[in-house]
C-alpha positions in Angstrom: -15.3 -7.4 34.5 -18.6 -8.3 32.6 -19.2 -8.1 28.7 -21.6 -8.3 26.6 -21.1 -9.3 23.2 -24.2 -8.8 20.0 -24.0 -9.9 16.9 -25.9 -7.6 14.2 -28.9 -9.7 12.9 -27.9 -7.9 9.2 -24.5 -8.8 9.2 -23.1 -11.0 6.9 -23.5 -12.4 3.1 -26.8 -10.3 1.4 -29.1 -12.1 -0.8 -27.2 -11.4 -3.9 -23.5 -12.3 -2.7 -25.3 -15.8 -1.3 -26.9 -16.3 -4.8 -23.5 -15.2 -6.7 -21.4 -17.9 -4.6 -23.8 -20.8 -4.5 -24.2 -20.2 -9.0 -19.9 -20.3 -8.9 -19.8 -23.3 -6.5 -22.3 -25.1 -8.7 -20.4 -24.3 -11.5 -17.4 -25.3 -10.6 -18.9 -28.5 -9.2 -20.0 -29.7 -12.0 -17.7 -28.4 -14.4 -14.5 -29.1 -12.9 -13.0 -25.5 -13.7 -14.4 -22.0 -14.3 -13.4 -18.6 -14.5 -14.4 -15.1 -12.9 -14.4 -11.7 -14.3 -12.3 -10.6 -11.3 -12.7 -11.5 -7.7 -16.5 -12.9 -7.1 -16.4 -11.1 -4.1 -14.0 -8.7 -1.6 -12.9 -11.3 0.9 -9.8 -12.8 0.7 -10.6 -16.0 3.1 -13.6 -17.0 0.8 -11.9 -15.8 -2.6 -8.8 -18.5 -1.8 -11.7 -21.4 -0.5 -13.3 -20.7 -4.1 -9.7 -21.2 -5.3 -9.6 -24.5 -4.0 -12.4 -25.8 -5.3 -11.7 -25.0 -9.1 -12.5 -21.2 -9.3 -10.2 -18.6 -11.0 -10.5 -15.3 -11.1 -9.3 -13.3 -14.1 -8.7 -9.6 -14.8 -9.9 -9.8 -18.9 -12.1 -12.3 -20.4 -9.6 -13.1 -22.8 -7.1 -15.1 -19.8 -10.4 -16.7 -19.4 -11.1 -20.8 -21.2 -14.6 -22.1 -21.2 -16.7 -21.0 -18.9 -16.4 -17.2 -17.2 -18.7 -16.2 -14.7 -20.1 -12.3 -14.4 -19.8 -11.4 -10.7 -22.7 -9.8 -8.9 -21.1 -6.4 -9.3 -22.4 -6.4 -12.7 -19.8 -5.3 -15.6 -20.6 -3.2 -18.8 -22.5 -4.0 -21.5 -19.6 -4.2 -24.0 -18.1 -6.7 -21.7 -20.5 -9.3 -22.7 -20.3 -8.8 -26.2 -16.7 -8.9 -25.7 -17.7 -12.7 -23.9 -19.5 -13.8 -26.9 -17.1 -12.6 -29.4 -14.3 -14.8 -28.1 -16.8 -17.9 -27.2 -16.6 -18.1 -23.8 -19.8 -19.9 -22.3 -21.7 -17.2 -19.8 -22.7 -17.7 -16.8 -24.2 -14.5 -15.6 -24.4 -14.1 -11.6 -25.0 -10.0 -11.8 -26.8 -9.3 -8.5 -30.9 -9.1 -9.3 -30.7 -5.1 -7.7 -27.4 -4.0 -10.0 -29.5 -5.6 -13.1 -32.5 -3.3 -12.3 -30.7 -0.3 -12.0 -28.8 -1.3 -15.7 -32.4 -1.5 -17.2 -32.9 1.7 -15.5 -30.5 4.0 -17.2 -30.3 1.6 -20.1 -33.7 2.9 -20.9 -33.5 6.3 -19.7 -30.5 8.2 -20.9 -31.0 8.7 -24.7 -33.0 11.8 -24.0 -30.9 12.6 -20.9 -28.1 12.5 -18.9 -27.4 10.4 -16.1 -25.9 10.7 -12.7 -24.4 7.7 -10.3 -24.3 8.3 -6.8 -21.2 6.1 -6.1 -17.4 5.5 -6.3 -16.6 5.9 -9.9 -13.8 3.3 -9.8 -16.1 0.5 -8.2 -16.6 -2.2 -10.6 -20.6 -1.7 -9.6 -20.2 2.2 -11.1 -18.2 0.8 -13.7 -20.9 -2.0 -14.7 -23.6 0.5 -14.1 -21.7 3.3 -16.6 -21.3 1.1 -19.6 -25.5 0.3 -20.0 -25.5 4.5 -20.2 -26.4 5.6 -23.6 -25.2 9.2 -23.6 -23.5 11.2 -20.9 -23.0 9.7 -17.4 -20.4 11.2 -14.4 -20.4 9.7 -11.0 -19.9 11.6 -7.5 -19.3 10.1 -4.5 -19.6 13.7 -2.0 -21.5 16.4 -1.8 -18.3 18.2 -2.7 -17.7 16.2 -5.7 -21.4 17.4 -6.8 -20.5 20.9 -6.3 -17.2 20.3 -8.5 -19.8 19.3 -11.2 -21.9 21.2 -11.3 -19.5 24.0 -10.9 -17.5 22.6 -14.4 -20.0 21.5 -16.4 -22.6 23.5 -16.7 -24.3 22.0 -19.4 -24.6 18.6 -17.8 -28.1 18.0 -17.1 -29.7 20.9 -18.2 -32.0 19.1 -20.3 -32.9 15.7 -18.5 -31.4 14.3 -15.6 -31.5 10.4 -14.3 -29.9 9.9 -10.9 -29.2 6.6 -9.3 -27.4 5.4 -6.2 -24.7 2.3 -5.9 -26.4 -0.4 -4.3 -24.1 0.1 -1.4 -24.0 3.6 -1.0 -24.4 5.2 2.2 -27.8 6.3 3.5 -27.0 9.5 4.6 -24.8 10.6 1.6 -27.4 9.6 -0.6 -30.2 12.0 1.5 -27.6 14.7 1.0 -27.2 14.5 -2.4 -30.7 14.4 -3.2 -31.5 17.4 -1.5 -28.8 19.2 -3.3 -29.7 17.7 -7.1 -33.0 19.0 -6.5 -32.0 22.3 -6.1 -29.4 22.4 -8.5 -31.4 20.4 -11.7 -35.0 21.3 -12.7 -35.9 18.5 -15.1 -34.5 15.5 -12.8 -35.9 12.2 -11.8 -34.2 10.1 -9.1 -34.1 6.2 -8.7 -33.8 5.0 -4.8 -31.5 2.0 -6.1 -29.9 1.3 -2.6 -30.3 -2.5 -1.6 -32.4 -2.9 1.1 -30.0 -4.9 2.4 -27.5 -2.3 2.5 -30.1 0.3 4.3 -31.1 -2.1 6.7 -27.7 -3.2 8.0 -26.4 0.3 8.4 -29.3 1.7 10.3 -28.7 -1.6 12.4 -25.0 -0.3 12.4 -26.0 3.2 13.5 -28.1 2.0 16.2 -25.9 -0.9 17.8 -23.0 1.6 17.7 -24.5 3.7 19.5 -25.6 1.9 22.2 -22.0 0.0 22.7 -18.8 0.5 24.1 -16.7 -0.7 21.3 -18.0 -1.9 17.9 -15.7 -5.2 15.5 -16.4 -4.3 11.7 -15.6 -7.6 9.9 -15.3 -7.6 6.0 -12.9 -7.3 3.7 -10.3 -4.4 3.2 -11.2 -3.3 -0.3 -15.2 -4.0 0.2 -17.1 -0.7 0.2 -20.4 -1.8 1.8 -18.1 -2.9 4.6 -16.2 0.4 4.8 -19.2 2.2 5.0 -20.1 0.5 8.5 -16.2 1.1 9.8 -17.3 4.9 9.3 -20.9 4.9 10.9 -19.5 3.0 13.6 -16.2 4.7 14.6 -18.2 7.9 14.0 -20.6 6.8 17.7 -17.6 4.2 19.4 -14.2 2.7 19.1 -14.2 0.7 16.3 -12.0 -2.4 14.7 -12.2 -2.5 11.1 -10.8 -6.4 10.6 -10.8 -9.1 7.5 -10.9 -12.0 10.2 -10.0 -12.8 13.7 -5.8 -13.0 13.0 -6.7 -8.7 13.1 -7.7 -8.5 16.3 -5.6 -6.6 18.1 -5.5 -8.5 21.4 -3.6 -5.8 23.4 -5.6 -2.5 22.4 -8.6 -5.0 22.8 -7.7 -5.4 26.5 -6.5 -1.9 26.7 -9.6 -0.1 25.8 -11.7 -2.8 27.9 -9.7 -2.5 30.9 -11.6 1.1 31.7 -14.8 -0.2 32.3 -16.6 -3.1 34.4 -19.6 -4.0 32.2 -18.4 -3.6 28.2 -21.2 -3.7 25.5 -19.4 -5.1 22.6 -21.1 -4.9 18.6 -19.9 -6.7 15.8 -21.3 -6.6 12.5 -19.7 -7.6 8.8 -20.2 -6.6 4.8 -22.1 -8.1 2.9 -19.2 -10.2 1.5 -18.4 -11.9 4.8 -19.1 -15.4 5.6 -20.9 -16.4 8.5 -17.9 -18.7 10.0 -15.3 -15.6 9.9 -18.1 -14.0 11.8 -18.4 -16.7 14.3 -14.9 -16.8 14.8 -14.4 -13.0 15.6 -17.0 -13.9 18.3 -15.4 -17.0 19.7 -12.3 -15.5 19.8 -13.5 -11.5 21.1 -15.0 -14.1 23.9 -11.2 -15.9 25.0 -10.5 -11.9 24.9 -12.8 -11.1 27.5 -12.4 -14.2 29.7 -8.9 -13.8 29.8 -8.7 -9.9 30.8 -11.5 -10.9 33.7 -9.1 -13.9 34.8 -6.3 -11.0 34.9 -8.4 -9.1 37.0 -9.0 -11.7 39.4 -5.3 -12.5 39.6 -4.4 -9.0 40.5 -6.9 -9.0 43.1 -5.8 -12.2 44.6 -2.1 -10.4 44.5 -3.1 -7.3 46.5 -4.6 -9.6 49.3 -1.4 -11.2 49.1 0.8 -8.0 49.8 -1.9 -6.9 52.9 -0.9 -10.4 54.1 3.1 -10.7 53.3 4.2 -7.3 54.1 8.3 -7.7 53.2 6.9 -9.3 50.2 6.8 -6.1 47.5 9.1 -4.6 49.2 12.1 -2.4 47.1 15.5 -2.7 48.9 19.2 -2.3 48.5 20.9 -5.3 48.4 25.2 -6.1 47.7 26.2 -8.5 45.3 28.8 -10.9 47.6 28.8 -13.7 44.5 27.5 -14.2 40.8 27.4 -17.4 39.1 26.1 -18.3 35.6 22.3 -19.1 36.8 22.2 -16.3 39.7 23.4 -13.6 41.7 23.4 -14.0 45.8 23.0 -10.7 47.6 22.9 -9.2 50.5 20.0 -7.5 52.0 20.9 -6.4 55.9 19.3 -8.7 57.3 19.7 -12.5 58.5 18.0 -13.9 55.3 20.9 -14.8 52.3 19.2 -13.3 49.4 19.5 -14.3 45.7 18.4 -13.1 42.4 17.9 -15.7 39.7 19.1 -15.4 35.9 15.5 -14.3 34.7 15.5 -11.7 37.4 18.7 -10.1 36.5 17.6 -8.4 33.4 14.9 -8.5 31.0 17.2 -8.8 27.8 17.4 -12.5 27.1 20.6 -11.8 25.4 22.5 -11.2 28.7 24.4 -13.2 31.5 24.2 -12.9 35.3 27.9 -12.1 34.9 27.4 -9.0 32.1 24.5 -7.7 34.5 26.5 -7.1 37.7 29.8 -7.9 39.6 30.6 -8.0 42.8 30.3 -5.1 45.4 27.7 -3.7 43.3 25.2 -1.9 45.6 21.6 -2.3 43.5 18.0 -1.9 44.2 15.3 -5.0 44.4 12.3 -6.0 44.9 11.4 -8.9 47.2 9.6 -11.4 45.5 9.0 -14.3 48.0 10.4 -15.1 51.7 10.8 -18.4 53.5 11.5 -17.3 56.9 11.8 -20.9 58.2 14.9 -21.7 56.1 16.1 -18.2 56.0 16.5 -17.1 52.0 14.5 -14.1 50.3 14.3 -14.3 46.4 14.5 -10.8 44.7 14.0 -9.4 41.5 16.0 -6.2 40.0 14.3 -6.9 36.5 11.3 -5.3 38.3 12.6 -2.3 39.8 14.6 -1.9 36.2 10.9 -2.0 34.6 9.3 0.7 37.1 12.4 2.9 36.3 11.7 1.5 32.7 8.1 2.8 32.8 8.8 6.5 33.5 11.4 6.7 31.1 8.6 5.3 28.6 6.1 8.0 29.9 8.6 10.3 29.4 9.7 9.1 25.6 6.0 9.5 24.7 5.5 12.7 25.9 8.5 13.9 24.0 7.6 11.6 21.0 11.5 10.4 21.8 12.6 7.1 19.9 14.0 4.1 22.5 16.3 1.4 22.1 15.5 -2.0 23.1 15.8 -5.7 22.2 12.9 -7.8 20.4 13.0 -10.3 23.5 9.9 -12.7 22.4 7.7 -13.3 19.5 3.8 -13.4 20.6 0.4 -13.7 19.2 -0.1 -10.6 17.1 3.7 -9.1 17.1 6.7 -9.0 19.4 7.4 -8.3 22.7 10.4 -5.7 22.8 12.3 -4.7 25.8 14.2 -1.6 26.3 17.3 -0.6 27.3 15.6 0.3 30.9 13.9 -3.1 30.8 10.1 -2.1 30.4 8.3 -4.6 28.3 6.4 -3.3 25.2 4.7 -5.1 22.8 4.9 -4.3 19.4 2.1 -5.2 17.3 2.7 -7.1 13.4 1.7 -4.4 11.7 3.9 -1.9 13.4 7.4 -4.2 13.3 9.0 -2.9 10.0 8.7 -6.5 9.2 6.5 -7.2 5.9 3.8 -9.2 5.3 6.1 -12.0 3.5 8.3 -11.9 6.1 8.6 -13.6 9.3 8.6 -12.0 12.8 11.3 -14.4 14.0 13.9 -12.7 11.7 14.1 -9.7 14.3 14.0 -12.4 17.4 17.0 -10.9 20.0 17.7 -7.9 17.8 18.1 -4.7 18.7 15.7 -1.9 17.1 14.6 1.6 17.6 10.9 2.4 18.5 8.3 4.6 19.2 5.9 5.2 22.1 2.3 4.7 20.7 0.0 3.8 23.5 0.9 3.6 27.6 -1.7 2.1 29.7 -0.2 3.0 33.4 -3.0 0.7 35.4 -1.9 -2.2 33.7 1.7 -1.5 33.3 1.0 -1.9 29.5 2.9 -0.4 26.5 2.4 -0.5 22.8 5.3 0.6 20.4 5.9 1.0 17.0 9.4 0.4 15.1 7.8 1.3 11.5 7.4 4.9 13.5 10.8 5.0 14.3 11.9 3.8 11.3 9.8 6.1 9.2 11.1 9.3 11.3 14.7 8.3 10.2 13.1 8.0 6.9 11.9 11.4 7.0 14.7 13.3 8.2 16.9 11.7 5.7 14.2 13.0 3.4 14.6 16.6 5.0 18.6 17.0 4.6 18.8 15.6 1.3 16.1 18.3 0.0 17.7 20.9 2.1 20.6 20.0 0.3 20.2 19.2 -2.6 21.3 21.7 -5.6 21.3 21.4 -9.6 24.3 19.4 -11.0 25.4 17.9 -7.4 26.0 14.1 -8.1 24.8 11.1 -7.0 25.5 7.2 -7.5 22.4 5.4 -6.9 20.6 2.4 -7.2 17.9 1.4 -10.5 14.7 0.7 -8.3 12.0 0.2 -11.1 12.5 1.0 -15.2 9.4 2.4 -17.3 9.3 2.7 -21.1 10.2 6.7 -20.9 13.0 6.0 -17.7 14.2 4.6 -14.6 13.6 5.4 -11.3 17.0 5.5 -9.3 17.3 5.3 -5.1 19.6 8.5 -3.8 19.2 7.5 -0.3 15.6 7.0 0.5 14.8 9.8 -2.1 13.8 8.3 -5.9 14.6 10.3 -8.7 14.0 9.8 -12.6 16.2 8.9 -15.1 14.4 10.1 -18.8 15.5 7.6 -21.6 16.9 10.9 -23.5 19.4 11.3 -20.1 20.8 7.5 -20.0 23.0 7.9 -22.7 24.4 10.2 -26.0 23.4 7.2 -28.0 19.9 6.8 -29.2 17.8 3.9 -28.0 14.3 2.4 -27.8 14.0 1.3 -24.1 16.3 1.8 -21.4 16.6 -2.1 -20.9 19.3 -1.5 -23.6 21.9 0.4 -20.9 20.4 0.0 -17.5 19.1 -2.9 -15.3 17.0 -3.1 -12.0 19.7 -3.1 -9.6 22.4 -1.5 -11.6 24.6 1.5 -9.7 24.6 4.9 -12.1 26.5 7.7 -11.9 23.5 10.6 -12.1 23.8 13.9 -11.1 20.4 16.3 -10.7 19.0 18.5 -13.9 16.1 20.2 -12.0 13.7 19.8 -8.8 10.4 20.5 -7.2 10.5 20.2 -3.7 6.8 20.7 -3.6 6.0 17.5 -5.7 9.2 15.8 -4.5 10.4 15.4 -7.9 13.7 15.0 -9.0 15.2 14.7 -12.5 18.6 12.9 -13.0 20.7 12.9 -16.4 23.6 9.8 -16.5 24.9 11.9 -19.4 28.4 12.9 -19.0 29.4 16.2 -21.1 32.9 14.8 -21.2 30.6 11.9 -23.6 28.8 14.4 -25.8 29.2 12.9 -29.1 28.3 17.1 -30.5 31.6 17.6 -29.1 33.6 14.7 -30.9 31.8 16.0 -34.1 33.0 19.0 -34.2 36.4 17.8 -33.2 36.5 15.7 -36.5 34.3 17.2 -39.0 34.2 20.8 -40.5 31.6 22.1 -43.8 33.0 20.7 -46.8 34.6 17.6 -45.5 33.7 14.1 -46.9 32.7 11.1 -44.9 31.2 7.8 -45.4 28.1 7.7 -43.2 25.7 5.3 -42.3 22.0 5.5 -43.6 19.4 5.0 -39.8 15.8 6.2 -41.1 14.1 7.6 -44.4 11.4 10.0 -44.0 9.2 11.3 -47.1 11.4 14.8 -47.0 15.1 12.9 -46.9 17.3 10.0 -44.7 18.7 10.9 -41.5 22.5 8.9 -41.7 24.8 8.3 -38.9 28.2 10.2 -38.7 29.8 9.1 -35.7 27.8 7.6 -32.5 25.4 10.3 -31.2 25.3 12.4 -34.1 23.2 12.6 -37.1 23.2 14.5 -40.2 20.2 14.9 -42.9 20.7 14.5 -46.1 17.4 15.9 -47.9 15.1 14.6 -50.6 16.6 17.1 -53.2 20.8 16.2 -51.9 20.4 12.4 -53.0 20.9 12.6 -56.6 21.1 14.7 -59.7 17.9 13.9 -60.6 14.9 14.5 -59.4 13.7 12.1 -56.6 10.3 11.4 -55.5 10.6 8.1 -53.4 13.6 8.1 -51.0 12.9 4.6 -50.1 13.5 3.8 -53.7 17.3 5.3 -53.7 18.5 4.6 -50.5 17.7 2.1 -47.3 18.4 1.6 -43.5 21.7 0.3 -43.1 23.4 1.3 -46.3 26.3 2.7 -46.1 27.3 6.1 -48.4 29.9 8.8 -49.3 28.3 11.9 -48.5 30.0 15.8 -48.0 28.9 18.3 -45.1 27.2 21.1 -46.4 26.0 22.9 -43.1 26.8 22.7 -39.4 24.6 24.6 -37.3 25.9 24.3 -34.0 23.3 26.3 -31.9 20.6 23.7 -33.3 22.6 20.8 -33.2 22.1 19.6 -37.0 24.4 19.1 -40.0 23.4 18.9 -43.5 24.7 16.6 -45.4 24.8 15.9 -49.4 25.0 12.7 -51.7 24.6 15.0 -54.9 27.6 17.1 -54.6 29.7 14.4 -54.8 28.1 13.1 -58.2 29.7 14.3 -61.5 27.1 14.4 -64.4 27.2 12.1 -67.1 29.0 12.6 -70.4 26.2 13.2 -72.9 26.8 10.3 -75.6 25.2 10.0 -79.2 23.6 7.1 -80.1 25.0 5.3 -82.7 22.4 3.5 -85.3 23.4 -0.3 -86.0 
C-alpha cells in the first residue's frame, strides 16, 4: 500500500490567535502571574502549557487579581467597565477583525437594528452583542432566519445592520444573505468573516475533495474547527481529533485497508498549534507504515502455505494427555502432536486443564511441522476464532449483545475476547470506562458488547460495551415506564439536590423530589432533611412519559400533621401557640408541627392595632383560642382578643 499524506497550507494558529498568545506569554513572562477572561483559546493541550507558565483563566473578572487579559474573542463592552471598576490592570488582546466589527455595530445600530450571523452563545456573538446600542438577535441557519422573521415582525423594518462571526461558514453566510435581501428592504450587510477563516475552508473544501480520508485537528468546543469537520466529512471520511492520543488506530487501518494508493488531508482550527499538527502527521505516518508492513507479512504467509501444504491445515485431533503448559494430541498420523497453553483458548483466564480433558475429539489447525523429528504444533484457539467470526457476523447482523473477556489492554482501548474466542478490539471511548478512570480496572473481566464494525479481509472487529450497556439502560428505561402508575412506591437513591428539590435514582430512571413533597414540616432548603446519597421512601404523584418526567412526594399521609390537628383541636378550644412570621395584615403562629393558624391584625388586641411588629414577634410564645377551622382550605383562625377581658374603668383620683 502507498499513501500520501498533505498538510493544509491554512491550517493552524490565524493571525489573531498567534497575536493573542504571544501578548499572554509576554505577560506572564514578565509579570509572574496573570489572569484570562476565560480560556484564551479552545485547545486544551495549549490552554494547560499556558497553565504552566503562570496563566489562569477565570470565568468573572471579579476571581481575577492584577492583571486580566481580554481574549481575542472580544467580550462586551460593559465587561470592561466592569474591569475598571474593580481595578484590574487591562490587557486587551481582542482579535484586530472582532474589534472592527464592534466599531461597526457600535456606530450603526442607534438608528437600526442589528443582525449577527453566528452562534448566539459564542463568546465572539456574545462580545459582538454587548457594543449593540438597540436591538440585536443572532441566527445561525437559514431556518433560524425564517423563525425570525416569522416572530418578530417588527425587527428590522426600519434599518437593518447585518454582520457575520469571524468564523462563520462561507456557505451559510451566502445563504443568509440572499435570503435578508429578500426579506428586509432598508438593510446594509458587513462581510466580517476573517479572511483567514475563508481561506482555510475553501482549502478544506478543495483538499477534501480530492482525498480519500481527511484528519480535522482542533479543539472539541472550537467553532472554526467544527466548521472544517462538516465541509470535510460532507466530500470524505473524516476524523475530527484534539491531538494524536484520538486517532483511532484501528478504523484508521480499517478504512485504509480498501485501497492501494490513499490520499490522506489533514488540516486544524485556527486554535491549533503547529506541534499538535506535526504530531498527528508523524504519527498518521507510523499508521501507514505499519498497515503496509502487515501487508507484506500476509503476503510472505500465503507464499508460505503454496510452499508447506499440511501447514493451514484444519484437522481432528484426540487429546491422549494435558498438562498445565499443553495439551498432546493425536492427529492420525505418525507425527505426536501438541497444542501449547496459548493455543488452547484465547481467554487468558483459563487452564489447559479447564479447556479440554482427555478423549476429547476437537478440531485444529496445524501451525508448523518438523517432519525430521516427527512433532506437528496445532492451534484450536484458531479454529475457535473462525467459528468465533461467524458468530460475530451473525451478532451484527442481528444487533445481538456477546459475552466475552477484556483479555488485554492496548493502545487506544482493550482487546476483548468472546466466548467463541474471536478477538475484538474495543476502543477507549466505547469501554463504559470514564475518562478518570483507568482501562486496567476491567483487565480479565467479563462484559457484554456490541458489534460495531467487522472488517472480514482482515479478520478485524470493533465492539462497543457502552452499546451494550446503554441497551440494558434502555430497556430498564422501557419496563419501568411501561409500568409505572401514580402512587406505586419507590426507595431510591438522592443523585443531585437543587434549591426547589432533589433528584432521586428509581433504577436508572431520575425523578424529582419538590421541597413542598420532602416533608409536612416547613423548610428553607432541602439540605435540612435530605443528603446526596441518602435512600427515601418516594412514591410517584404524576408523569409524562413524553418529557420523561416524574414527580415523587416523600410525604407520608399517615404524617399529615392536618390530620393530627384535627385530632386535637376543635373551634373554641384554647392553645398556647408559637408566633413564626408577621405580615402587615396579622402573624401566622404555630399550633402543632405542620400546621399553622392566623391570627389577624384586628384578633391581636382590644385596641386598635396598626403595627403588628409592635405587639407581637417571631418566636413569642401566646395564649390564643380557635375561631375557625376550614378544613377544605386547610387554615384555622385563630384570636388573641377573645381571650382579653376589658379593663375596669377607674376614676382618677386628684392628690
Amino acid at each position: 500500500m502507498t499513501a500520501e499524506i498533505t498538510v493544509a497550507e491554512s491550517a493552524g494558529f490565524c493571525f489573531g490567535v498567534k497575536r493573542a498568545i504571544r501578548i499572554t506569554e509576554e505577560a506572564a513572562e514578565k509579570l509572574g502571574r496573570v489572569f484570562t477572561l476565560g480560556p484564551l483559546i479552545h485547545n486544551n493541550d495549549v490552554i494547560l502549557d499556558l497553565e504552566r507558565k503562570g496563566v489562569t483563566a477565570v470565568s468573572d473578572c471579579s476571581n481575577a487579581e492584577g492583571t486580566i487579559i481580554v481574549r481575542s474573542h472580544g467580550v462586551p463592552k460593559s465587561v470592561y467597565d466592569q474591569i475598571a471598576k474593580i481595578g484590574l490592570t487591562l490587557i486587551d488582546a481582542t482579535c484586530p477583525f472582532v474589534e472592527k466589527i464592534h466599531r461597526i455595530v457600535e456606530e450603526n445600530s442607534e438608528d437600526g437594528d442589528v443582525l449577527i450571523a453566528g452562534d448566539s452563545s459564542h463568546p465572539e456573538v456574545i462580545g459582538i452583542m454587548g457594543f449593540v446600542k438597540g436591538k440585536v438577535r443572532a441566527v445561525n441557519s437559514l431556518d433560524e432566519l425564517n423563525a425570525l422573521i416569522e416572530k418578530e415582525k417588527s425587527f428590522g423594518e426600519n434599518k437593518l445592520i447585518v454582520v457575520a462571526q469571524t468564523t462563520f461558514d462561507l456557505c451559510k453566510w451566502a445563504e443568509l444573505q440572499k435570503n435578508i435581501k429578500k426579506h428586509y428592504t432598508n438593510v446594509k450587510i458587513f462581510d466580517t468573516i476573517c479572511s483567514a477563516t475563508a481561506i482555510r475552508q475553501e482549502e478544506a473544501e478543495r483538499l477534501s475533495k480530492e482525498c480519500d480520508l481527511m484528519l480535522v485537528v482542533g479543539g472539541q468546543h472550537s467553532s472554526n474547527s467544527k466548521k472544517l469537520a462538516d465541509i470535510c466529512s460532507a466530500n470524505c471520511p473524516t476524523f475530527f481529533v484534539e491531538n494524536a492520543s484520538e486517532l483511532d488506530r484501528d478504523r484508521l487501518i480499517s478504512l485504509l485497508s480498501s485501497n492501494n494508493d490513499v490520499k490522506i488531508g489533514i488540516t486544524a482550527g485556527a486554535s491549533t498549534p503547529a506541534y499538535i499538527i506535526k504530531e498527528v502527521h508523524r504519527i498518521m505516518s507510523e499508521i501507514i507504515k505499519d498497515e503496509a508492513m502487515d501487508a507484506e507479512f500476509m503476503a510472505a504467509l500465503d507464499q508460505m502455505e503454496r510452499v508447506r501444504v499440511y501447514t493451514g491445515n484444519r484437522v481432528k485431533a484426540t487429546v491422549v494427555a494435558v498438562n498445565k503448559t499443553e495439551a498432546v494430541v493425536d492427529i492420525g498420523t505418525k507425527h505426536s502432536g501438541y497444542i501449547p497453553a496459548e493455543e488452547l483458548s484465547a481467554n487468558p483466564n483459563l487452564t489447559p486443564e479447564e479447556v479440554v480433558k482427555v478423549g476429547d475429539v476437537i478440531d485444529c489447525i496445524v501451525t508448523k511441522i518438523n517432519d525430521a523429528d516427527g512433532y506437528v504444533y496445532l492451534s484450536k484457539k484458531q479454529v475457535d476464532a473462525q467459528a468465533g467470526m461467524e458468530k460475530i457476523l451473525k451478532a451484527k447482523e442481528e444487533n445481538a449483545t456477546v459475552k466475552g473477556v477484556v483479555s488485554a489492554v492496548v493502545k487506544g482501548g482493550v482487546i476483548v475476547t468472546s466466548e467463541d474466542g474471536a478477538r475484538v478490539f474495543v476502543p477507549a471511548s466505547q469501554s463504559g470506562v470514564s475518562r478518570a478512570g483507568k482501562l486496567e480496572d476491567i483487565l480479565k473481566k467479563e462484559v457484554e458488547f456490541k458489534v460495531i464494525e467487522v472488517n472480514e479481509g482482515r479478520g478485524r472487529v470493533v465492539g462497543s460495551i457502552k452499546a451494550a450497556e446503554r441497551e440494558v439502560t434502555d430497556a430498564i428505561k422501557a419496563k419501568f415506564w411501561e409500568e409505572l402508575e401514580v402512587g406505586k412506591q419507590f426507595t431510591g437513591e438522592v443523585k443531585s439536590m437543587e434549591s426547589y428539590g432533589v433528584f432521586v435514582d428509581l433504577g436508572g430512571v431520575d425523578g424529582m423530589v419538590h421541597s413542598t413533597e420532602l416533608t409536612w414540616n416547613r423548610i428553607k432548603h432541602p439540605k435540612e432533611v435530605v443528603a446526596i446519597g441518602d435512600k427515601l421512601d418516594v412514591y410517584v404523584k404524576s408523569f409524562d412519559p413524553e418529557k420523561k418526567r416524574v414527580s415523587l412526594s416523600a410525604k407520608r399521609p399517615e404524617d399529615n400533621p392536618w390530620t393530627k390537628f384535627l385530632a386535637e383541636y376543635k373551634v373554641g378550644d384554647v392553645a398556647k401557640v408559637q408566633i413564626v412570621s408577621i405580615t402587615p395584615f396579622g402573624a401566622f403562629a404555630q399550633i402543632v408541627p405542620g400546621v399553622d393558624g392566623l391570627i389577624h391584625i384586628s384578633q391581636i388586641a382590644l385596641e386598635r392595632v396598626t403595627n403588628v411588629a409592635q405587639v407581637l414577634s417571631v418566636g413569642q410564645e401566646v395564649e390564643v383560642k380557635i375561631t375557625e377551622i376550614d378544613e377544605e382550605k386547610s387554615r384555622v383562625s385563630l384570636s388573641i382578643k377573645e381571650l382579653l377581658t376589658p379593663a375596669e374603668e377607674t376614676e382618677e383620683v386628684a392628690e
